[in-house]
Structures are given as C-alpha cells and as structure tokens.
TORKE-181762 format. One record per residue (C-alpha): residue number from 1; residue in three letters; y, x, z. Coordinates in Angstrom, 1 decimal, m for minus. Last residue first. Example, Ala and Ser with C-alpha at 12.3 -4.5 7.8 and 13.67 -1.06 7.14 Angstrom:
+-----+-----+--------+--------+--------+
|   n | res |      y |      x |      z |
+-----+-----+--------+--------+--------+
|   2 | ser |   m1.1 |   13.7 |    7.1 |
|   1 | ala |   m4.5 |   12.3 |    7.8 |
+-----+-----+--------+--------+--------+
//
This chain:
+-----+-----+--------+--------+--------+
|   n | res |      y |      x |      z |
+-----+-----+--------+--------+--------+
| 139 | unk |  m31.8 |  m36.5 |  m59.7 |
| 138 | unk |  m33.6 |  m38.6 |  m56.6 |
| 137 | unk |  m33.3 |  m41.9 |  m57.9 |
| 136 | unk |  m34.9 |  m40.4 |  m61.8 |
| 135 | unk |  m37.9 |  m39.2 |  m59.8 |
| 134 | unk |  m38.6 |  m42.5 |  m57.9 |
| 133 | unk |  m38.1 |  m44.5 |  m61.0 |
| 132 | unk |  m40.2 |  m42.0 |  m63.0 |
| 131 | unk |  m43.0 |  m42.6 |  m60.4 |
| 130 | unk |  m42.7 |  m46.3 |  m60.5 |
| 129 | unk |  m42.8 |  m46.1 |  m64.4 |
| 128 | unk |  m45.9 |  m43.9 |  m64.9 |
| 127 | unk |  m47.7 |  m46.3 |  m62.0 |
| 126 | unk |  m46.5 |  m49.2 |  m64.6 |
| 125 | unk |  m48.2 |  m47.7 |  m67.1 |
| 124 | unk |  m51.2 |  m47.4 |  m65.2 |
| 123 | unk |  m52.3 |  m43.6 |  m64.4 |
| 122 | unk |  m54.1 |  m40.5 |  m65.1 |
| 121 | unk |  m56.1 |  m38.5 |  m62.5 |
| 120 | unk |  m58.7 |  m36.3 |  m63.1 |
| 119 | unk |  m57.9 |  m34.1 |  m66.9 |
| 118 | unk |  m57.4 |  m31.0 |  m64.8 |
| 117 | unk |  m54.7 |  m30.0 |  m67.6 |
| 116 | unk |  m53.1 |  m26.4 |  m67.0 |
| 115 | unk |  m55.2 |  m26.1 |  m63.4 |
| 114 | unk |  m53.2 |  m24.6 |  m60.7 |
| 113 | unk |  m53.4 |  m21.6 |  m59.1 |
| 112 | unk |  m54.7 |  m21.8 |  m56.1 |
| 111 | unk |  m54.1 |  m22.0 |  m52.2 |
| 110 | unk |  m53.9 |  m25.9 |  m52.4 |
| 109 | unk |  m55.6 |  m27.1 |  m55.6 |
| 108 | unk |  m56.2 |  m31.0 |  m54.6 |
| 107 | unk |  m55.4 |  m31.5 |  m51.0 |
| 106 | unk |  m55.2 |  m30.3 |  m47.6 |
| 105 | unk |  m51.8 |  m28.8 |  m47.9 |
| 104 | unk |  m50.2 |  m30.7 |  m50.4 |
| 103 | unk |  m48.9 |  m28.7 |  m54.3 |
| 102 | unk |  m46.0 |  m29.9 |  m56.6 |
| 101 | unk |  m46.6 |  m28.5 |  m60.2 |
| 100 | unk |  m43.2 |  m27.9 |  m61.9 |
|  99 | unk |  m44.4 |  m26.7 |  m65.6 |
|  98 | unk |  m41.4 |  m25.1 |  m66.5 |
|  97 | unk |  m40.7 |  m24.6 |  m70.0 |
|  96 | unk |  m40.0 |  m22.5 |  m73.1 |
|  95 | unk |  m41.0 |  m23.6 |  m76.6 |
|  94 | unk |  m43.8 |  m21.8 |  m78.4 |
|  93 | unk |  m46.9 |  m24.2 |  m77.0 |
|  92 | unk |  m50.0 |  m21.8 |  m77.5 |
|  91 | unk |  m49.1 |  m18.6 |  m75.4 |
|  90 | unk |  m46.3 |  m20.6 |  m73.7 |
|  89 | unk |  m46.9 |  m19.7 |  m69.6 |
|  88 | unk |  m44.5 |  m20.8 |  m67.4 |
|  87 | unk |  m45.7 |  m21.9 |  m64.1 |
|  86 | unk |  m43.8 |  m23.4 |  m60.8 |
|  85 | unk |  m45.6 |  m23.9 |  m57.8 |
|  84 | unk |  m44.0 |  m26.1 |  m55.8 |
|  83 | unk |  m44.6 |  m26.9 |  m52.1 |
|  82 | unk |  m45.4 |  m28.6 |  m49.2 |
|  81 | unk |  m45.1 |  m31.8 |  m51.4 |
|  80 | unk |  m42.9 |  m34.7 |  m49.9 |
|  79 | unk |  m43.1 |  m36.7 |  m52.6 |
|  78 | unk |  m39.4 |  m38.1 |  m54.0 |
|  77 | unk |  m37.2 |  m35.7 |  m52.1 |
|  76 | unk |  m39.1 |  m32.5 |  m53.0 |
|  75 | unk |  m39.8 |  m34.1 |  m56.6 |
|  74 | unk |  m35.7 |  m34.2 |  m57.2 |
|  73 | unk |  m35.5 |  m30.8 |  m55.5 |
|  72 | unk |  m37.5 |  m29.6 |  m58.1 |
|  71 | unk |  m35.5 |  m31.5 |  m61.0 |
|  70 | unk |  m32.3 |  m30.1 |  m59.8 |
|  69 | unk |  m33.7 |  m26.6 |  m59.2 |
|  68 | unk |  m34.9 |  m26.6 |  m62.8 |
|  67 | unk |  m31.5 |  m28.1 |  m64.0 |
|  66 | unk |  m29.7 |  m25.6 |  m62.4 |
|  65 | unk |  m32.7 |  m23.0 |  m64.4 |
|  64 | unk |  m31.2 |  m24.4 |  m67.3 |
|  63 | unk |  m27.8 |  m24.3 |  m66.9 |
|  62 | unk |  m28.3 |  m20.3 |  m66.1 |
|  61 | unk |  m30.0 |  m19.9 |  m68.9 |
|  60 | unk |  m28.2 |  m21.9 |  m71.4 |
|  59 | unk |  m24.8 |  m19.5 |  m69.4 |
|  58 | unk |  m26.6 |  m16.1 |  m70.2 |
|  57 | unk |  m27.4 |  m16.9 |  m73.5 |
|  56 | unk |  m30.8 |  m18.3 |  m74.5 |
|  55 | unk |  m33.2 |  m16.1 |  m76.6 |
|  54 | unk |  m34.1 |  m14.1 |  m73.7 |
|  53 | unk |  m36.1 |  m16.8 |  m71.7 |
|  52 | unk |  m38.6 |  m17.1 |  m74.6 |
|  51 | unk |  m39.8 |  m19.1 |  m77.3 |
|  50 | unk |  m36.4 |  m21.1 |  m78.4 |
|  49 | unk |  m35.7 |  m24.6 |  m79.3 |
|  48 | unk |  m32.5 |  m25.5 |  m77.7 |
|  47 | unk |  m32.8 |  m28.4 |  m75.1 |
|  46 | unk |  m34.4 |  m26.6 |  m72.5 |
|  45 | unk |  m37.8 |  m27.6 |  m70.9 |
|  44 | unk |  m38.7 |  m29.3 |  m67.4 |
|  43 | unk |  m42.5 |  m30.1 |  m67.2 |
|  42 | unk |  m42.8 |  m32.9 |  m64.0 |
|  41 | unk |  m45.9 |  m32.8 |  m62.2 |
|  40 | unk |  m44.8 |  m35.7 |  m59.0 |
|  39 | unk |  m48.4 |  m36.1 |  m57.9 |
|  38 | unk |  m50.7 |  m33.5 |  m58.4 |
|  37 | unk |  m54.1 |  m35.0 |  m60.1 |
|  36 | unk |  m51.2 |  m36.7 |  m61.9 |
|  35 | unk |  m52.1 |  m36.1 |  m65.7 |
|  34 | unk |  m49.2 |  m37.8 |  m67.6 |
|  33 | unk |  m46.9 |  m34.6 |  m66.6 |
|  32 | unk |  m43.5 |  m36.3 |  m66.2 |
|  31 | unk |  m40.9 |  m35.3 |  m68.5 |
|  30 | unk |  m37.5 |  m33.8 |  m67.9 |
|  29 | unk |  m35.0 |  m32.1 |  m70.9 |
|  28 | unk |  m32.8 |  m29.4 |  m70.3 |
|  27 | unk |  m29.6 |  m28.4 |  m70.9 |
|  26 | unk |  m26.9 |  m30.6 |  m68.7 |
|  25 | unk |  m29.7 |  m33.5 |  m68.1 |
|  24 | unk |  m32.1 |  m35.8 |  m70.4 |
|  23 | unk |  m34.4 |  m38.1 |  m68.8 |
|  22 | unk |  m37.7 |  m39.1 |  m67.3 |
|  21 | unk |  m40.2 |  m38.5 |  m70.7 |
|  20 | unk |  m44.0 |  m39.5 |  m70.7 |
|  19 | unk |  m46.0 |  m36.3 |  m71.2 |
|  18 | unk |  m49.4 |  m35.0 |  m72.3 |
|  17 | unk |  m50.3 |  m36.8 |  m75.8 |
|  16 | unk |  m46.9 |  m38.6 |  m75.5 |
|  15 | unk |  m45.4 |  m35.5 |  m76.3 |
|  14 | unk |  m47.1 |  m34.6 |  m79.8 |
|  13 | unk |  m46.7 |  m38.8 |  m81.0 |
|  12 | unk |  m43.2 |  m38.5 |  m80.4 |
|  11 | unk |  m41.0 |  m35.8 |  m78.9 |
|  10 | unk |  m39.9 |  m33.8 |  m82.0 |
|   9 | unk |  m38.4 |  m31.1 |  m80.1 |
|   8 | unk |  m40.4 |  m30.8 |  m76.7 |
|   7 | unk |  m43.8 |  m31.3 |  m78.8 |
|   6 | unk |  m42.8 |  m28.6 |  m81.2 |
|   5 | unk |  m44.5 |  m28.8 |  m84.9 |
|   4 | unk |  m40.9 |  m29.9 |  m86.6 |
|   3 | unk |  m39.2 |  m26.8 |  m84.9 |
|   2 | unk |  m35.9 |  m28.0 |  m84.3 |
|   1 | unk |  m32.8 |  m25.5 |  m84.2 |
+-----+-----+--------+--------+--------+
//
C-alpha cells in the first residue's frame, strides 16, 4: 500500500525537503537526515506503508529492525559516535521509522534528547555525497 501524501512512499519533492536517500535494503529504506548538526543522522523506514510497529508481521518486523541494526552499525563504523539514540515518534508523519541520531561526548546535544530538526548544520552537495559514500561502504 502507498499513501500518496507519505514522504517515505512517494519520495520526491516531500523527501527531499528533509532527506537525501542512501539505499534500499531487505525491508527498509535508508536516508540521510539533510540537517547534520549530528553527523551520520540516518532515518531508516520500512518499505510497507504502515503507522505503527503492529501492522507489520512478525517476520517485516523482525527484517526491519535487521536492517535498523545494519544501518546503526553502518554509522558506528563510518563516525565513530559514542552513541545512538534512536527515536520514533510519528504523531505528524504516519509511516513508521527510526530516526538514528548519532550522539559525541562533548558535542552538540550530548546528555539530551535530541532536537527533531535543529535547522544548524546543512551541507554541500558533495558533503551529502561523501557522507552517503561512507555510509553505503560500511552497509
């Protein structure tokens, strides 16, 4: 099922506002997070439209959340972060996924919760494209 108004469905216009995609794996789909102010935010969301973690099956599940822990140890090796914070929310955007929000001791947010869209630190095209490189060498 595709829900014509869903960012992770339609991709486009809607995901490029926020997100740049890396790739496609088992059942998920892997974007990088356009605002960097934490570097190596990936969003990881299933393939199959649905609004919550009980609508998939026991096995989409389970694929899925492989593919989270593929994707997080992706970032691990890629950046170094001393940790990920990992935050599902979906009030306004009614497609499950994983915002994967690496976090540095020292540094921007540690301790905290993160912010949704700190709207700091954004990017050159080809900074968008080394990162994805080093994400998509590490999957």
């Amino acid at each position: 099922m595709i829900d014509q108004n869903c960012a992770y469905c339609v991709e486009g216009e809607l995901l490029a506002k926020f997100g740049i995609k890396i790739c496609e794996l088992e059942a998920s789909k892997v974007y990088l997070f356009k605002e960097q102010s934490h570097p190596g935010r990936c969003i990881v969301a299933p393939k199959k439209h649905v609004g919550d973690m009980t609508q998939l099956t026991a096995e989409e599940r389970s694929a899925y959340f492989e593919d989270v822990a593929k994707v997080a140890s992706a970032i691990m090796a890629a950046y170094h972060p001393d940790k990920i914070n990992y935050g599902a929310y979906g009030d306004t955007g009614h497609h499950v996924h994983f915002h994967l929000v690496p976090k540095y001791k020292d540094e921007f947010e540690w301790a905290g919760i993160f912010t949704m869209n700190p709207d700091l630190k954004y990017l050159s095209e080809e900074g968008y494209a080394e990162m994805i490189s080093k994400i998509k060498s590490n999957l």
